[in-house]
N, C-alpha and C positions, 0 to 999 in steps of 0.2 A: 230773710231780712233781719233779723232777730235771732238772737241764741232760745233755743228753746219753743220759737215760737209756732213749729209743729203743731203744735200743743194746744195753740188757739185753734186751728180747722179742726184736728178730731172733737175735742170736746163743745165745740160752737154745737156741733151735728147732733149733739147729745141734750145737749142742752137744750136747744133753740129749734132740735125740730130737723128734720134731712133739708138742707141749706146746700149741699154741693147736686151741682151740675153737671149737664156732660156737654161740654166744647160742641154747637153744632160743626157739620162739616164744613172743612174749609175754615173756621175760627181759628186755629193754633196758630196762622202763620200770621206777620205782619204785612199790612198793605204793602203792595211793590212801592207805591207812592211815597211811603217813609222815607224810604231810600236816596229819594229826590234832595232830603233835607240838605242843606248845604250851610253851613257853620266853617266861619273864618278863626273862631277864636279872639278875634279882636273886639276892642269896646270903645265906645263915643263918647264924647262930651256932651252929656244934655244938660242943661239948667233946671237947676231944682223945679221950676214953676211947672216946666212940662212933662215931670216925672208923674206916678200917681199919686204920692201924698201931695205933691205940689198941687197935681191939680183939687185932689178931692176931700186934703183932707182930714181930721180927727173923724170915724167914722161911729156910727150910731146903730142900735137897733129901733127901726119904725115896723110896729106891727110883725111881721114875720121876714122881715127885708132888712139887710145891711144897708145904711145909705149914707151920702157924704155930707159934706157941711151944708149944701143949702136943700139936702132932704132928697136929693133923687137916690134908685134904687144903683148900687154896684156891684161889681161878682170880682173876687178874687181869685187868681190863678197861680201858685204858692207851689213849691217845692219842701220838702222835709228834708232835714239832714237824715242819715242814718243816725246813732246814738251816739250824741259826743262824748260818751266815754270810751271810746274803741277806738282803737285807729281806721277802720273803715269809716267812719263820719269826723270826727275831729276835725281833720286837716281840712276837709272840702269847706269848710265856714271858715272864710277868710271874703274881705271886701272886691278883691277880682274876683271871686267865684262868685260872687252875689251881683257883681256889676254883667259877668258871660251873662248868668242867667236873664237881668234887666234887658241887657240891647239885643242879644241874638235869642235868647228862648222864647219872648213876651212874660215875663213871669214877674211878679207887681208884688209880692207875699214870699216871707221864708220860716220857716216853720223850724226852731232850735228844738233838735227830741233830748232830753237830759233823763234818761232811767232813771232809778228812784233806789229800786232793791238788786236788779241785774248785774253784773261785773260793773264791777268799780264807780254802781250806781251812789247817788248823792248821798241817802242815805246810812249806808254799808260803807264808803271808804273815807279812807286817813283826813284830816284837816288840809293838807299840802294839797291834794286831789279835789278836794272839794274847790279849794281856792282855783285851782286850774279852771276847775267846770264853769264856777261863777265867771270867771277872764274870758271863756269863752265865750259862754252866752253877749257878755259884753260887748266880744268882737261886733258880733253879730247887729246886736243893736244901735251902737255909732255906725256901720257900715249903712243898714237898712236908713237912717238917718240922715246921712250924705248921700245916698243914691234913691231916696223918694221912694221906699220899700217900706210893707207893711211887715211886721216881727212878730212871729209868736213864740211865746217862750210857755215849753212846751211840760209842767212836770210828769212826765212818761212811765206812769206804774202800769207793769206787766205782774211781775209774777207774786208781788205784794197782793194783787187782785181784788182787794179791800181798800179802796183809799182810807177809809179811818185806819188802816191797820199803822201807818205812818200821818195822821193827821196831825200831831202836833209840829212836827218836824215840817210839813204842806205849811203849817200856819205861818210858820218862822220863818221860812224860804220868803211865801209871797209876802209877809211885811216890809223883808228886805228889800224884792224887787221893783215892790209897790209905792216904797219909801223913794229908789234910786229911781224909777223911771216914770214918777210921777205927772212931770212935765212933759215927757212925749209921746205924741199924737198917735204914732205910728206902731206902736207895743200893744199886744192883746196877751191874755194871757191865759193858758188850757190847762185847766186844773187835775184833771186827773182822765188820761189818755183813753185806759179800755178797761175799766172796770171787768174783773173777771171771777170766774168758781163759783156762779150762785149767786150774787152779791146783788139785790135787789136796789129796786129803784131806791125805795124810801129811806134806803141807809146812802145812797151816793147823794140823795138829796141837803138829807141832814150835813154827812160832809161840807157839802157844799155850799151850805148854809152859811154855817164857821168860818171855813176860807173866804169865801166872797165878804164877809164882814169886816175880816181884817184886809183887803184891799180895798174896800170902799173907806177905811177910814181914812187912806192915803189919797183914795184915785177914785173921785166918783161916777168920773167920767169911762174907762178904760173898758173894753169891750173884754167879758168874760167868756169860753168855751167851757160847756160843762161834757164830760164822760157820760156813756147810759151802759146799762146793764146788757152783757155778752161782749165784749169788747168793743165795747160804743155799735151796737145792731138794734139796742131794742127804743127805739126815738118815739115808736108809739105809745110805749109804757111811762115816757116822762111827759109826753103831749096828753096823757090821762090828770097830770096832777104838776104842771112845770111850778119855778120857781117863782116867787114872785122878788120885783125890781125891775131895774130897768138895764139894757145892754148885757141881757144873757142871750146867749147861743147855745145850741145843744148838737153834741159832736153824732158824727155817724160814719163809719168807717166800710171799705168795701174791699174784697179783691174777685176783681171779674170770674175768673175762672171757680171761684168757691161760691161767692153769692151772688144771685140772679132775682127770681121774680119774685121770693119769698120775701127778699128782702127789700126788694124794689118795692112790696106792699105796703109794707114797713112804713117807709118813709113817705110814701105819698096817704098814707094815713095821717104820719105827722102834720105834711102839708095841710092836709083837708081840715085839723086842727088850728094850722095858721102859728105851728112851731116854727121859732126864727131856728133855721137847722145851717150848719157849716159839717162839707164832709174833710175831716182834717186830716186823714188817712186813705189813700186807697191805691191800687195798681192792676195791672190785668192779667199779673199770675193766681196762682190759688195762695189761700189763706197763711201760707208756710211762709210764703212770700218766694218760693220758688216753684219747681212746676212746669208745665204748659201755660203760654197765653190763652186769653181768651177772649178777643179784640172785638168781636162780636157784642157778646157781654159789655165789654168796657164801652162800646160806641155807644149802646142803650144806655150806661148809663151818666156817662158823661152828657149827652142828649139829653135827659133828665133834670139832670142840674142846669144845663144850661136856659134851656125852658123857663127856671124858675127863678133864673140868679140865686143860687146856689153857689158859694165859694167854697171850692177845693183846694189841698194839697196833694199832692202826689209824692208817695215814698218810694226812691228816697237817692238823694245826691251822694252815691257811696260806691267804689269801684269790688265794692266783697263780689267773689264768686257765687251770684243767686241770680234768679230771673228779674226780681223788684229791682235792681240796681240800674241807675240811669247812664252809669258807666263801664266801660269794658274792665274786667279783672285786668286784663295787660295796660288800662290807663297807669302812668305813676304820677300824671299832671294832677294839681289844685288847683286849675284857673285855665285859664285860655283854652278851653275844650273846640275840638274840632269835630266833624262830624267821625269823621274814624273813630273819635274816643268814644264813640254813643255804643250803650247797646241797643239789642234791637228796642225793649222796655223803652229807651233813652232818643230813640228816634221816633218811636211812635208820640211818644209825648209833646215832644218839640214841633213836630209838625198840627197838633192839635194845639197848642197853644199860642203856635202863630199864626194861625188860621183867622180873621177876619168875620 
């Protein structure tokens, strides 16, 4: 799914403890059911009021729940770009692609990943590139805004693995974005993706300390994701000591076939804390982001989240040749996806997300 991001499963394992699985039998393949999905590629006219920001919303953290303007609990169901600095994600974040995913996916959330240090991440390239990155994100966020979509704008440090290793740079970013999209409802913002290499809670804390200071001076209201220590896996370790304010989140990332019950402890530890948790990453290959499925796995824990209202993203809207990709490498489409253009990853999703 990632250049390099190999690199995340073996050393998770190392890290964090033997986190990989083995597929029970009969998990690698996709429900025959998938198959059924049927996708026209067209899209509707609906009125903002019956969209879901229409209906629900500047959204809030109460207690350990997301909820809308008049306080009931919500769950988002969100799509991630691949990294828009690549041409495997770039192109797919355009406003048809965000409108297929609204009427034919069910899908309410779209998640902009922007690398930080990776190829021709924010940090690392030219001023003209940067400008592109920020025009993108942009798309993104008038689009989410005309079609009743909630936005996360996403800054996506992988192989920096230190958010403070580019804090200052974090800071300057979110003043901007926090300046420019102060007035709307519908922008959340994920400050630092999969903390990695070691990097303890208590430094991603402090990071986060910083950053979230300089967007509450703009946005007091804008609902934050924070990063946890192991590429957002360790949610128990910040639910020992979380942040204090108000409208944080704390990120927790999964891919079925690599993480299972260890990690599923994880997180219903956090629960049993009464951490407000968002999982903003996950898919049901293994950790490389390719792989074998492991649909088994992923039913457990999609069930999981749902139980809880829990809002997910799923990576990632991006036709590269891997198993995460929710499109076929022979896609060349940006928009009107038909079920042919699914992959298997890309059908199994869509049928869970339309699901009722």
């Amino acid at each position: 799914m990632r250049k390099k991001k190999w690199l995340r499963g073996v050393m998770a394992m190392a890290v964090a403890g033997s986190l990989l699985i083995s597929a029970a039998p009969g998990s690698l393949q996709a429900p025959k059911a998938s198959a059924a999905v049927k996708l026209t590629g067209k899209t509707k006219k609906v009125a903002y009021r019956n969209t879901f920001v229409g209906k629900h919303g500047r959204l809030r953290v109460k207690g350990a729940k997301l909820v809308d303007k008049k306080g009931k609990a919500v769950q988002l169901r969100g799509i991630s770009s691949h990294g828009i600095n690549w041409d495997v994600g770039e192109p797919f974040v355009n406003e048809k692609a965000l409108r297929n995913l609204r009427d034919e996916w069910g899908v309410n959330c779209f998640r902009v990943a922007m690398y930080t240090e990776d190829y021709n991440g924010y940090c690392v390239t030219d001023t003209a590139s940067r400008k592109k990155l920020l025009a993108k994100i942009d798309t993104a966020v008038k689009a989410g805004r005309k079609l009743g979509m909630y936005v996360i704008i996403d800054w996506h440090i992988l192989s920096d693995g230190n958010p403070k290793k580019n804090q200052s740079k974090a800071k300057a970013f979110f003043k901007k974005m926090s300046n420019k999209y102060r007035k709307e409802k519908h922008v959340f913002y994920e400050i630092c993706n999969e903390p990695n290499g070691g990097v303890q809670w208590k430094t991603i804390k402090s990071y986060a300390k910083s950053v979230i200071k300089v967007i509450r001076k703009a946005d007091k209201n804008a609902v934050v994701i924070v990063g946890t220590p192991t590429w957002s896996q360790d949610v128990d370790m910040a639910a020992k000591s979380p942040l204090k304010g108000k409208n944080i989140m704390y990120a927790f990332h999964f891919y079925a076939a690599t993480h299972g019950d260890d990690l599923r402890a994880k997180v219903n530890a956090a629960l049993r804390s009464k951490l407000p948790l968002f999982c903003s990453e996950f898919s049901a290959c293994d950790a490389s982001g390719n792989g074998n499925y492991d649909f088994s796995s992923a039913n457990k824990w999609i069930s999981l989240m749902n139980r809880n209202k829990i809002s997910y993203c799923c990576w990632s809207l991006s036709n590269k040749p891997e198993s995460a990709s929710l499109l076929k490498s022979s896609c060349k489409k940006t928009s009107g996806f038909k079920t042919s253009d699914l992959s298997k990853m890309g059908r199994y999703i869509v049928k869970k997300y339309r699901k009722k």
